[in-house]
KESE-434654 format. One record per residue: residue in one letter; x, y, z of N, C-alpha, C in turn; residue number from 0; chain. Coordinates in Angstrom, 2 decimals, padded with zeros to 5 digits, always signed. Layout:
REM KESE-434654
rec vexlum a&neast X&nnorth Y&nup Z&caeast X&canorth Y&caup Z&ceast X&cnorth Y&cup Z&kese NUM&marnu A
...
//
This chain:
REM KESE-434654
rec vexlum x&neast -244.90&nnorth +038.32&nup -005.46&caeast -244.13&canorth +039.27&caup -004.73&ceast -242.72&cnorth +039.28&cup -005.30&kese 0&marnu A
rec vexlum x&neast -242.21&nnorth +040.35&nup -005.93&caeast -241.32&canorth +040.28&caup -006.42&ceast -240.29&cnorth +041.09&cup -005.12&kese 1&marnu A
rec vexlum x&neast -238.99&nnorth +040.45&nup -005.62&caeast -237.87&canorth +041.06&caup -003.96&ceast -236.56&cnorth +041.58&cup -004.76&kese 2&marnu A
rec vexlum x&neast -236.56&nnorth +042.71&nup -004.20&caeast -235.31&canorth +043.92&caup -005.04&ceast -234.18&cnorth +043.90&cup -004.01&kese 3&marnu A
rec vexlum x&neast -233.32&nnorth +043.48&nup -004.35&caeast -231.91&canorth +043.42&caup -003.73&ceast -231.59&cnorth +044.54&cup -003.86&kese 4&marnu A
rec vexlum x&neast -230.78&nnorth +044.65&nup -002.50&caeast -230.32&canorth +046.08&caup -002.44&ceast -228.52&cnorth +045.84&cup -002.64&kese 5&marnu A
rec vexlum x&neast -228.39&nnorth +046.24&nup -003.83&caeast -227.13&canorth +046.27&caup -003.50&ceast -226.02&cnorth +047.13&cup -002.43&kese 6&marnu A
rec vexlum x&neast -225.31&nnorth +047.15&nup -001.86&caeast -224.31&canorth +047.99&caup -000.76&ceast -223.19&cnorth +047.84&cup -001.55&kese 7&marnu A
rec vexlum x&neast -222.83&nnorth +049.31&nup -001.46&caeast -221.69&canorth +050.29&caup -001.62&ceast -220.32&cnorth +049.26&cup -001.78&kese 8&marnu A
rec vexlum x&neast -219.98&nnorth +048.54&nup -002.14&caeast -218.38&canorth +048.45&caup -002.02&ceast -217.76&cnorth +049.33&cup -000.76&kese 9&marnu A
rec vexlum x&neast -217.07&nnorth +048.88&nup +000.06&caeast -216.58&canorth +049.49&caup +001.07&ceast -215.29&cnorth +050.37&cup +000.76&kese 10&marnu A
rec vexlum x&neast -214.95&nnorth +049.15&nup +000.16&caeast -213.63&canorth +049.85&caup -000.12&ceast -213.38&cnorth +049.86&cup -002.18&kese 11&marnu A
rec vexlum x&neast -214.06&nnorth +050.97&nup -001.92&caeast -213.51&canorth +051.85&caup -003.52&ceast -212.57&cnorth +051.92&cup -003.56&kese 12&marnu A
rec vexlum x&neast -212.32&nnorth +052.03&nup -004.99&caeast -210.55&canorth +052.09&caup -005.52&ceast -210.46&cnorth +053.75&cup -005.10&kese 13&marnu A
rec vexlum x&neast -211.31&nnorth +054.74&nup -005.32&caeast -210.78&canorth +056.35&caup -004.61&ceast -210.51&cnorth +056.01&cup -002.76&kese 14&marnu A
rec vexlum x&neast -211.62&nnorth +055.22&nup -002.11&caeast -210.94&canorth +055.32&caup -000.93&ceast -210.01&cnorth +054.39&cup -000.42&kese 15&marnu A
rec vexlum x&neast -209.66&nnorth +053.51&nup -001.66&caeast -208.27&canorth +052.73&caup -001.23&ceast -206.89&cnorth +053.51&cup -001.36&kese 16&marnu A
rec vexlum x&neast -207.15&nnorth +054.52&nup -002.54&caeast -205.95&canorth +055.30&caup -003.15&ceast -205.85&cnorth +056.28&cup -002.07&kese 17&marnu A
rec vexlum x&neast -206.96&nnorth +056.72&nup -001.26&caeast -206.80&canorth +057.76&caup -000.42&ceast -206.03&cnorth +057.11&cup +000.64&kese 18&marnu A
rec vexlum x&neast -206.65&nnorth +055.69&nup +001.41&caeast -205.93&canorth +055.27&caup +002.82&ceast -204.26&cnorth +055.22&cup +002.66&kese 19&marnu A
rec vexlum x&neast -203.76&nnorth +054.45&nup +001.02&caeast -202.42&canorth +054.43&caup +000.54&ceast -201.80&cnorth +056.02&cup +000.92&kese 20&marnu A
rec vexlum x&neast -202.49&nnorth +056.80&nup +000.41&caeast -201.87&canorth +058.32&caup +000.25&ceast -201.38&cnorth +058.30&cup +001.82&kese 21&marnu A
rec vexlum x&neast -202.77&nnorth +058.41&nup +002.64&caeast -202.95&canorth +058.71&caup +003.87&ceast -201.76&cnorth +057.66&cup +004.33&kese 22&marnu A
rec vexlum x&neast -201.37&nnorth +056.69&nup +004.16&caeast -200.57&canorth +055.71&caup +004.91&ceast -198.87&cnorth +056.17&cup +004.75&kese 23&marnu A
rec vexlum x&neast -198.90&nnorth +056.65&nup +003.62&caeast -197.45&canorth +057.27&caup +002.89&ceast -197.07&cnorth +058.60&cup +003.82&kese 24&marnu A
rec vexlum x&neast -198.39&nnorth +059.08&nup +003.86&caeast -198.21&canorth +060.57&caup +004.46&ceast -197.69&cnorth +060.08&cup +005.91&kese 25&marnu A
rec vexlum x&neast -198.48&nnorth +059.34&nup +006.67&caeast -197.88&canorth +059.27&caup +007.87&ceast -196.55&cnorth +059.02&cup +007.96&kese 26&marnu A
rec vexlum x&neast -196.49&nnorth +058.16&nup +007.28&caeast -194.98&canorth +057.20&caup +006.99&ceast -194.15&cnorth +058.50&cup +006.82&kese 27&marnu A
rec vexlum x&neast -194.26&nnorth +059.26&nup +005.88&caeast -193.29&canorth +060.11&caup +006.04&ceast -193.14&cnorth +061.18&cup +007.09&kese 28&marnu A
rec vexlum x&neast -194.19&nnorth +061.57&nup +007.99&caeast -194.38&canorth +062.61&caup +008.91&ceast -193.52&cnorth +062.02&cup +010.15&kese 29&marnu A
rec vexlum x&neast -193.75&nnorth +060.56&nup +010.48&caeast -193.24&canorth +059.77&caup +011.12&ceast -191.88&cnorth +059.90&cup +010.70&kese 30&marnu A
rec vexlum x&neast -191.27&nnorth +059.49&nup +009.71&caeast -189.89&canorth +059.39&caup +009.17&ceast -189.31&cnorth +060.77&cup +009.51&kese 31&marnu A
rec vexlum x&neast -190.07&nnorth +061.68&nup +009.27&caeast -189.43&canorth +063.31&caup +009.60&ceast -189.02&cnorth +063.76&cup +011.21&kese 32&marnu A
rec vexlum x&neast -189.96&nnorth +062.78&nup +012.22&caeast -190.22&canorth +062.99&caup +013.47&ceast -188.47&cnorth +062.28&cup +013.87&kese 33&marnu A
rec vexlum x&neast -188.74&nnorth +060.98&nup +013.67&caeast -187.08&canorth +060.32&caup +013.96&ceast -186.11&cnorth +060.86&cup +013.11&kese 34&marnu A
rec vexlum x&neast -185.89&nnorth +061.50&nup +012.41&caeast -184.72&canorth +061.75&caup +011.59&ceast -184.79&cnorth +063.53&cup +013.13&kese 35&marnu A
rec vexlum x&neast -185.69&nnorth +064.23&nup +013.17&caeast -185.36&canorth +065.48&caup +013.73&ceast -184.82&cnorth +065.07&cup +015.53&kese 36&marnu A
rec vexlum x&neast -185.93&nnorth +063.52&nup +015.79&caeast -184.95&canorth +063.16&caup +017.18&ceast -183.65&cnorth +063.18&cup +016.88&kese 37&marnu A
rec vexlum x&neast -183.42&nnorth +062.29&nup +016.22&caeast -181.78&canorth +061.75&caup +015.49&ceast -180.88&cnorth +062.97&cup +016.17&kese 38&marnu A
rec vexlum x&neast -181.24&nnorth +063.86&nup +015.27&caeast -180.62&canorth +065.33&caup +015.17&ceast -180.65&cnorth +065.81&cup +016.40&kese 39&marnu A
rec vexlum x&neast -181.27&nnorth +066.11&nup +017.05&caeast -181.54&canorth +066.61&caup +018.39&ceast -180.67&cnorth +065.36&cup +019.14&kese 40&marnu A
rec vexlum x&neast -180.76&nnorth +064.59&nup +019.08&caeast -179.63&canorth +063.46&caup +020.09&ceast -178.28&cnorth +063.82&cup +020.10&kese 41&marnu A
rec vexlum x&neast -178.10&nnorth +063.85&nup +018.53&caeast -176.77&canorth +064.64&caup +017.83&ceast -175.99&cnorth +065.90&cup +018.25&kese 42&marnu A
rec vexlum x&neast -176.87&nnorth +066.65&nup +018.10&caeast -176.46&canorth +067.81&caup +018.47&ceast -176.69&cnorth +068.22&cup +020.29&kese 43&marnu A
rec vexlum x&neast -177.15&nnorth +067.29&nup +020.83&caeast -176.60&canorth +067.49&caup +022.24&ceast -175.55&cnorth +066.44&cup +022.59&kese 44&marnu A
rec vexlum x&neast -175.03&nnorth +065.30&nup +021.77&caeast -173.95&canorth +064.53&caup +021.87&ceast -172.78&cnorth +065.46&cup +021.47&kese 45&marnu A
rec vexlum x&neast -172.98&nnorth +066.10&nup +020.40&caeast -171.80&canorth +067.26&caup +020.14&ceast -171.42&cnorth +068.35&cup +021.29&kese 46&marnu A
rec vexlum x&neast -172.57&nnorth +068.77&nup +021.56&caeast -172.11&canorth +069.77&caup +022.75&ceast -171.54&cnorth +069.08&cup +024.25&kese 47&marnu A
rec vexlum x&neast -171.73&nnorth +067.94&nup +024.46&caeast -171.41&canorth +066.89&caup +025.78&ceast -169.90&cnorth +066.94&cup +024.93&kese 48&marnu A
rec vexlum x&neast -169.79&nnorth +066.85&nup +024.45&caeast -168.40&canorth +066.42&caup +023.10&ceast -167.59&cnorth +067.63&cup +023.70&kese 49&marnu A
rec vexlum x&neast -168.05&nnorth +069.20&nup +022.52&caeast -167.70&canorth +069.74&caup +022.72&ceast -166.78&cnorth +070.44&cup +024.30&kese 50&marnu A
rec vexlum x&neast -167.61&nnorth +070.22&nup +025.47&caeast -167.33&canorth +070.31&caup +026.63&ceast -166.68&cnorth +069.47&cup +027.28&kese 51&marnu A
rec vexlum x&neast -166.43&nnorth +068.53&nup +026.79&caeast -165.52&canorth +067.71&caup +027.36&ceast -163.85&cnorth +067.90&cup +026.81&kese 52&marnu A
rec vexlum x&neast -164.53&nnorth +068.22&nup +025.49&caeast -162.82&canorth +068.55&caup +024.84&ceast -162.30&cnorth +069.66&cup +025.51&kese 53&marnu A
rec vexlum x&neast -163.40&nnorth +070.78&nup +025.67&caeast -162.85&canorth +072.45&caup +026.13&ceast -162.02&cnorth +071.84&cup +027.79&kese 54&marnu A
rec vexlum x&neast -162.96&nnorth +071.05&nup +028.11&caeast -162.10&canorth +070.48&caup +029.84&ceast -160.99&cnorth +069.87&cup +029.61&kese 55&marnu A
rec vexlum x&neast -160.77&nnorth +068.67&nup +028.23&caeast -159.36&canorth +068.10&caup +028.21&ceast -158.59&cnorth +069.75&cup +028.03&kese 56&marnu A
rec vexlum x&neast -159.07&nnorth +070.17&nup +027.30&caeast -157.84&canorth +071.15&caup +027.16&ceast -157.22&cnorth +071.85&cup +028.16&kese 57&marnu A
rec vexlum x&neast -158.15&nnorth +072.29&nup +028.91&caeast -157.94&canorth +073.33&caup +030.17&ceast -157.04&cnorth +072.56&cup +030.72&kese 58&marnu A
rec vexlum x&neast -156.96&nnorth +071.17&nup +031.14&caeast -156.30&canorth +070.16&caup +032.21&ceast -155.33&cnorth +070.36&cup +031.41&kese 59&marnu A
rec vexlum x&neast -155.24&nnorth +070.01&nup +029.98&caeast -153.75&canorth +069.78&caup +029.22&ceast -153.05&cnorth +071.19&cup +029.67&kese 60&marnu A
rec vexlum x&neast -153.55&nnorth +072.39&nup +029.14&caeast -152.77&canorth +073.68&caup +029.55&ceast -151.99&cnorth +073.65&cup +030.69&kese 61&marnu A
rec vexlum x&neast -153.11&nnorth +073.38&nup +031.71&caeast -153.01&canorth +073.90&caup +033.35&ceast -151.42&cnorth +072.73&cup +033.66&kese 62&marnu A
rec vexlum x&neast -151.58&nnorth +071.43&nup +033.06&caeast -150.69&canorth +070.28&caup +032.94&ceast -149.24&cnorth +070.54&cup +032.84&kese 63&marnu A
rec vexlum x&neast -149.34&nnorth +071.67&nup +031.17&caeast -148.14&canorth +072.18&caup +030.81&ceast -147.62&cnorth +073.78&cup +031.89&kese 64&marnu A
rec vexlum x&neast -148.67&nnorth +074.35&nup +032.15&caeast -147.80&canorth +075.40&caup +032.90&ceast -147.18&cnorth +074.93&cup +034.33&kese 65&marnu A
rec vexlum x&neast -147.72&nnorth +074.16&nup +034.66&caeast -147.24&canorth +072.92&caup +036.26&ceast -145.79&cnorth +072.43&cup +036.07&kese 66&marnu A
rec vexlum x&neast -145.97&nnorth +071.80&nup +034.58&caeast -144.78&canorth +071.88&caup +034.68&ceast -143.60&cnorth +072.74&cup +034.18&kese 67&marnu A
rec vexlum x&neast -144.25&nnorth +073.40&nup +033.52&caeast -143.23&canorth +074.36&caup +032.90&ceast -142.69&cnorth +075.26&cup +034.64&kese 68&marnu A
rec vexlum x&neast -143.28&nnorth +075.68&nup +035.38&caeast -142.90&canorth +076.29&caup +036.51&ceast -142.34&cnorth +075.27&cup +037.33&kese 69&marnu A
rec vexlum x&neast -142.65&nnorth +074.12&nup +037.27&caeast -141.50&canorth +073.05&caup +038.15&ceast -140.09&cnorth +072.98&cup +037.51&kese 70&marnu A
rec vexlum x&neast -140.07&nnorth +073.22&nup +036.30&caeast -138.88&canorth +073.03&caup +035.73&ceast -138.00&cnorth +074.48&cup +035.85&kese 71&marnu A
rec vexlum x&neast -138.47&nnorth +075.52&nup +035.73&caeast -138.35&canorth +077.01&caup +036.33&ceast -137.60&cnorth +076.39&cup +037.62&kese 72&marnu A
rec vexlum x&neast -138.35&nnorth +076.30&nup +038.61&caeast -138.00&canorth +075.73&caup +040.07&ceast -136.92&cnorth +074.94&cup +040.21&kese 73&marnu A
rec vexlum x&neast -136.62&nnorth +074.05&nup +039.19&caeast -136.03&canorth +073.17&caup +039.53&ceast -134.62&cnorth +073.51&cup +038.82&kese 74&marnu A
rec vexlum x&neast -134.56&nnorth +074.48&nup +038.21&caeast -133.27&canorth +075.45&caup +038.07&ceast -132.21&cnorth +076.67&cup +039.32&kese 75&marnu A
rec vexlum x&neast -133.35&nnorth +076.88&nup +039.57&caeast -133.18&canorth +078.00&caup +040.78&ceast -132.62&cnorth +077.26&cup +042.11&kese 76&marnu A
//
């Protein structure tokens, strides 16, 4: 009785090792694209919190200077 080994496939071929690498890079970068566009989006609503806070210092600074510019008016008369 002669007995024939069966050989099995290599699991991991060098094409489907090069593919999981590809596949691993790809995520890596889809991922990398995902946090860099949070980043940005954090950013650009930290700028506008920014922005609005400066437009309010200012208003107070104005409103600050005409208060006193009319007390000093007043305080002539």
């Amino acid at each position: 009785m002669s007995t024939v080994l069966a050989s099995r496939p290599n699991s991991k071929s060098p094409i489907s090792t090069l593919e999981q690498k590809s596949n691993a890079r790809a995520a890596k970068t889809e991922r990398d694209r995902l946090i860099e566009l949070m980043k940005s989006m954090y950013q650009a609503e930290h700028q506008v919190e920014f922005l609005h806070l400066q437009a309010e210092a200012d208003t107070l600074l104005q409103e600050l200077r005409t208060r006193t510019s009319q007390q000093q008016i007043a305080d002539r008369s």
